[in-house]
N, C-alpha and C positions, 0 to 999 in steps of 0.2 A: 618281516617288512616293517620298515618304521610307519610312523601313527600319520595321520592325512595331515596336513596340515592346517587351522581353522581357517576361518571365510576372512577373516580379521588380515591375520597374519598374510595370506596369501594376496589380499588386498595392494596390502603394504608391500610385498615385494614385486607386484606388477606395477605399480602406480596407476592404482584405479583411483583414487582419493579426487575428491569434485573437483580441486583446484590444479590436481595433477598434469603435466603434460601427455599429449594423446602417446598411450603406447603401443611395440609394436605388438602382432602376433606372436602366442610362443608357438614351435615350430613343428609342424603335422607328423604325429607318428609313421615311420617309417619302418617300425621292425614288424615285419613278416615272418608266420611260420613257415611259407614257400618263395623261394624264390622267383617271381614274376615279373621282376622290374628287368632291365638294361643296367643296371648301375655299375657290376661287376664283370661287362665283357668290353673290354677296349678294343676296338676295332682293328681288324686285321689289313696290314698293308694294302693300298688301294693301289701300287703301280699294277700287276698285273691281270689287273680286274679286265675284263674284256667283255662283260655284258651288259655295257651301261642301255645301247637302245634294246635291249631283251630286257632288260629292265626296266625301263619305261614303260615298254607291254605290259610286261605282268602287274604292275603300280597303277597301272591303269584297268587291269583285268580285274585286278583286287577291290579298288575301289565299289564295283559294283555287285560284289559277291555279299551275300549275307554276312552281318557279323561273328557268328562261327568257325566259318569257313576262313575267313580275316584272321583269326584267331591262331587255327591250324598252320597257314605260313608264316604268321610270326613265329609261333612257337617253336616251330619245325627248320626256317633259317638258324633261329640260337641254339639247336644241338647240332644242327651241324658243326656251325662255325665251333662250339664247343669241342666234337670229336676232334677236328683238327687240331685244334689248340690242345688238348691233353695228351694225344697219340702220335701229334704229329701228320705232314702233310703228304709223308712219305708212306703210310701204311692206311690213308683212306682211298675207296676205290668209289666206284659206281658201276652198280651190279644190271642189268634188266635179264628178266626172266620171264621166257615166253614159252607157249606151248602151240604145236604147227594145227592139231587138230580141233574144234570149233567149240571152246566152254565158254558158256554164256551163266553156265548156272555159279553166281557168286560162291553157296556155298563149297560146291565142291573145287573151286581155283583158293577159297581159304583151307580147306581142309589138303591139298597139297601142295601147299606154300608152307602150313603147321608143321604137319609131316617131314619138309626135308631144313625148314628153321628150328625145328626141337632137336631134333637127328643129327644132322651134320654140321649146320650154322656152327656149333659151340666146338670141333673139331678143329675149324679153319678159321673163324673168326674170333674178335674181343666183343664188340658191338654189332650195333647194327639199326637202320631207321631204312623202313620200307613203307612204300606209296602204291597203294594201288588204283590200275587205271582202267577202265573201259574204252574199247575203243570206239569208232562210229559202226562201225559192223558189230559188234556187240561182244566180241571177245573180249577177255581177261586177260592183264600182264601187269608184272610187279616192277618197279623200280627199286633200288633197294642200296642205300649208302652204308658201306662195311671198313670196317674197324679190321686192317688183318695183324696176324701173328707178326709175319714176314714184311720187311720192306718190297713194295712193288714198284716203286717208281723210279728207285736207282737205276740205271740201267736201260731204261725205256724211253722210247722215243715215242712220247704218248700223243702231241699234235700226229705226227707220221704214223704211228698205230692205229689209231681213229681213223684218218683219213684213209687208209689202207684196209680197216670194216670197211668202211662206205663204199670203195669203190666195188669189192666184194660180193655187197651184199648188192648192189646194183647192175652185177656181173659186167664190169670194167676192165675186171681183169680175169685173168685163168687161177684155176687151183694152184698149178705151180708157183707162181708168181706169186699170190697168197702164201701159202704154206713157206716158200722162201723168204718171204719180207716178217715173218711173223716172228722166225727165228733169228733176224737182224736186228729188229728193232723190240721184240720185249724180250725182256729180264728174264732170267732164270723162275726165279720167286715165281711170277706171274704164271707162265707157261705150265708150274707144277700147280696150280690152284684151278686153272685152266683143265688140265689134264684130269685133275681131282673130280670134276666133276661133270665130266664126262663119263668117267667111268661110275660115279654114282649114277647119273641118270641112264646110264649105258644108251650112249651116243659116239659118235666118230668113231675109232677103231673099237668102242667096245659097244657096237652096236650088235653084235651076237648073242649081249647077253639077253637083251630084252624077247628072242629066241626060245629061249632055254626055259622049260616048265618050271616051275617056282622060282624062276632067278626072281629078288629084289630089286626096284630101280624107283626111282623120284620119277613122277612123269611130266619131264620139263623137257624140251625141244631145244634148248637155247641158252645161256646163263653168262652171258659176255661183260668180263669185266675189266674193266679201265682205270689206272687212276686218275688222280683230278688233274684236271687237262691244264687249269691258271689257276683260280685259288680257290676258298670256302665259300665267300660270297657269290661269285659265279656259280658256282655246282648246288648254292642253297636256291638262288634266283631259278636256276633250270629245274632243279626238283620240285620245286614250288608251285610250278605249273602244271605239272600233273595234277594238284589237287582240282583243278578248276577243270581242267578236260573230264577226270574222272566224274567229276558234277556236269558238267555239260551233257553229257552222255548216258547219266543215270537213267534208271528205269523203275519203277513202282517198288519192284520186289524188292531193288536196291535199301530201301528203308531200313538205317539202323545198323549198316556196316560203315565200319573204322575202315576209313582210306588210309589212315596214316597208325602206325605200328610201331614199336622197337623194343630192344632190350629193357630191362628194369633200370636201369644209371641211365640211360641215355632220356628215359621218360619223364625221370626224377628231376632232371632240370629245370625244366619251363612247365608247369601247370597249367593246360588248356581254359583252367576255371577261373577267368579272369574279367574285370574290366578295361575298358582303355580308358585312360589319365585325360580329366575335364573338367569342367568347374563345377558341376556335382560331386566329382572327388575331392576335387581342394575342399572344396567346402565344409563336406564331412569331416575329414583331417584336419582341418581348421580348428572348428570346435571341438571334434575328441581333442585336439592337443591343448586346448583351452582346459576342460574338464581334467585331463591330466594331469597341470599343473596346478590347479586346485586341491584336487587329490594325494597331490605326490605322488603317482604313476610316472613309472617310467617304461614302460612297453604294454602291447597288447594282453603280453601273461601277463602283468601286475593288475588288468582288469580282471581277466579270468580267474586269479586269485581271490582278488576281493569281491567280486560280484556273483562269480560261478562261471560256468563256461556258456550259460545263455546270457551272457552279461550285455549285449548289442542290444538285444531285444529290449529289455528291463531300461537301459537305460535309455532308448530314444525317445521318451517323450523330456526327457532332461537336455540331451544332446540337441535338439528340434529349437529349445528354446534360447540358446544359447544364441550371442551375437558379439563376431570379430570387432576389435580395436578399429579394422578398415578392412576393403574389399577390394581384389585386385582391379575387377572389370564391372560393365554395369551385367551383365549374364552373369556372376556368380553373385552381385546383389538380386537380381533376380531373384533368383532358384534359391535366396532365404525369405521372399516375400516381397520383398520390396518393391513399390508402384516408381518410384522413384519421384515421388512430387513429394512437396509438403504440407502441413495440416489444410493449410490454404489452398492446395491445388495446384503451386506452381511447382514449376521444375526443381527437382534437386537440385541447391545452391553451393553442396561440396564438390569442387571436381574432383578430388582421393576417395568419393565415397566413404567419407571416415565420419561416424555416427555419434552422435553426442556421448561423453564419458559415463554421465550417470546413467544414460539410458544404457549403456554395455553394461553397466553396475550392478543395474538392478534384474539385467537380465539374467547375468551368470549369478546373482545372487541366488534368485529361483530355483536355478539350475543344477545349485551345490546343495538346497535344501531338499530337493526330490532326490538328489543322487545320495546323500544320508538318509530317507527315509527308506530307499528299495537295498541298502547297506543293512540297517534294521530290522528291516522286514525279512531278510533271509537269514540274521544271522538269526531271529528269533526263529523261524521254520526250524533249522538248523537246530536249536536248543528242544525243539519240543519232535 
């Protein structure tokens, strides 16, 4: 790593100098060792979005849910829309898997959902992101967005499939009439992924096995799988909602179960350990990008280099004293201190919020002095 550059030098190439014109900020670190931002997913086609008032709901459902839980359908919208985007639109499904007889007990609906996601998942599918829900009766069922091998959607008449569950399952129509329209309107693909798992859970014609002394079988009732009926955004909006029912409905013992699940890639994406973007973050990014450029840093690891990897720590009584060229709003003047008045009492007389030269001078002066002392002081630990 080249040498920091001095207080001097660094001076002179910001135009801090007393007579200098006001400069601007240099510009808030942005390199992340996770990916948590939005910056890298461009938005997928809006014509055949079809959930805009279901989306209103849940924007409004969301709003008053714990920040957590806020966190989880962010998170949880961008792998979806992710899986689409890397697999394509044609090999993601929407799985739910239910069970007919009454599990109330968490663990055991996680420990056969383990059982047939360890097992079989990786036979038929690539990925996979699953939701679990309680209902108001108290049973357990998974929703579960899958990544397959096979194309499912070619072929399928997935509005007219769906609507043909429904009527189904509301007994609209007769078995024939079912069993006949199932073989019109889904795919080949489908039907065999269909069939697959039935016969793992031995249901419908291989309901003999579940019969048979030591047969093995998944104990699932049901495992119906669609694909995406309009696009990512729809089917991330409609998943998303599960996470809230499944809270709505929680019970004590619930405590400390993962609603939301998937593969290791699909997890990898979005890190639920995050903040959301505010003028407490500008802020901070403000000044560390300030101190960076004093420094000649140019990313997060060039602090962890030169500081060590508790480098945040060490250096926020340095970072704290620091103050921007100007502030965007009077809330991120705020949140560094500021009353907004002047020695005299009266109102701030800048409207940009932009603070006198020397006083920014003398602050990051300070700032560059303690950040060479705790520079110092470790590399001497370091020697001894």
């Amino acid at each position: 790593m080249s040498a920091p550059l001095s207080i001097d030098l660094w001076a002179s190439k910001q135009g801090l100098a007393a007579d200098a014109a006001q400069p601007r900020p240099l510009s808030a670190l942005i390199h992340l060792n996770r990916n948590n931002g939005i910056e890298n997913f461009c938005p997928l086609p809006q014509d055949e979005f079809k959930a805009g008032q279901e989306q209103k709901i849940v924007e409004t459902i969301v709003n008053n849910l714990p920040a957590r839980l806020r966190k989880k359908m962010f998170a949880l919208r961008l792998r979806i829309e992710w899986m689409v985007r890397t697999y394509g639109v044609n090999h993601v499904g929407m799985q739910t898997m239910t069970i007919r007889e009454v599990v109330t007990d968490r663990k055991e609906f996680e420990r056969r959902f383990k059982s047939i996601a360890t097992n079989a998942f990786p036979k038929i599918y690539v990925e996979w992101l699953r939701v679990f829900e309680r209902q108001q009766r108290g049973v357990w069922h998974a929703h579960v967005v899958v990544v397959t091998k096979d194309d499912i959607r070619t072929g399928t008449d997935v509005a007219a499939l769906n609507q043909l569950i429904k009527d189904k399952n509301a007994r609209k129509i007769c078995k024939a009439v079912y069993y006949s329209g199932i073989k019109r309107l889904a795919s080949d693909n489908l039907r065999r992924i269909w069939k697959e798992f039935r016969r793992l859970c031995g249901i419908g014609e291989f309901k003999a096995r579940r019969q048979k002394k030591g047969a093995r079988f998944y104990k699932f009732d049901a495992c119906h799988l669609l694909p995406i009926i309009s696009t990512a955004q729809a089917l991330a909006v409609y998943v998303s909602k599960y996470i809230f029912k499944g809270f709505a409905f929680r019970r004590p013992e619930d405590k400390g179960m993962r609603l939301v699940g998937s593969t290791r890639n699909v997890s990898r994406l979005c890190n639920e350990r995050f903040s959301w973007a505010g003028a407490g973050g500008r802020l901070w990014r403000g000044k560390l990008g300030t101190l960076a450029g004093m420094l000649n840093i140019k990313s997060l690891d060039g602090f962890a280099e030169m500081f060590g990897p508790k480098w945040a720590y060490h250096l926020q009584p340095a970072i704290a004293i620091i103050e921007l060229p100007y502030y965007a709003d009077m809330k991120m003047a705020r949140l560094n201190g500021w009353d907004l008045r002047t020695e005299q009492g009266e109102p701030w007389p800048f409207n940009d919020l932009t603070p006198p030269t020397n006083f920014v001078w003398k602050q990051n002066f300070k700032a560059f002095v303690m950040a060479k002392e705790v520079l110092l002081n470790r590399q001497t630990q370091a020697a001894n």
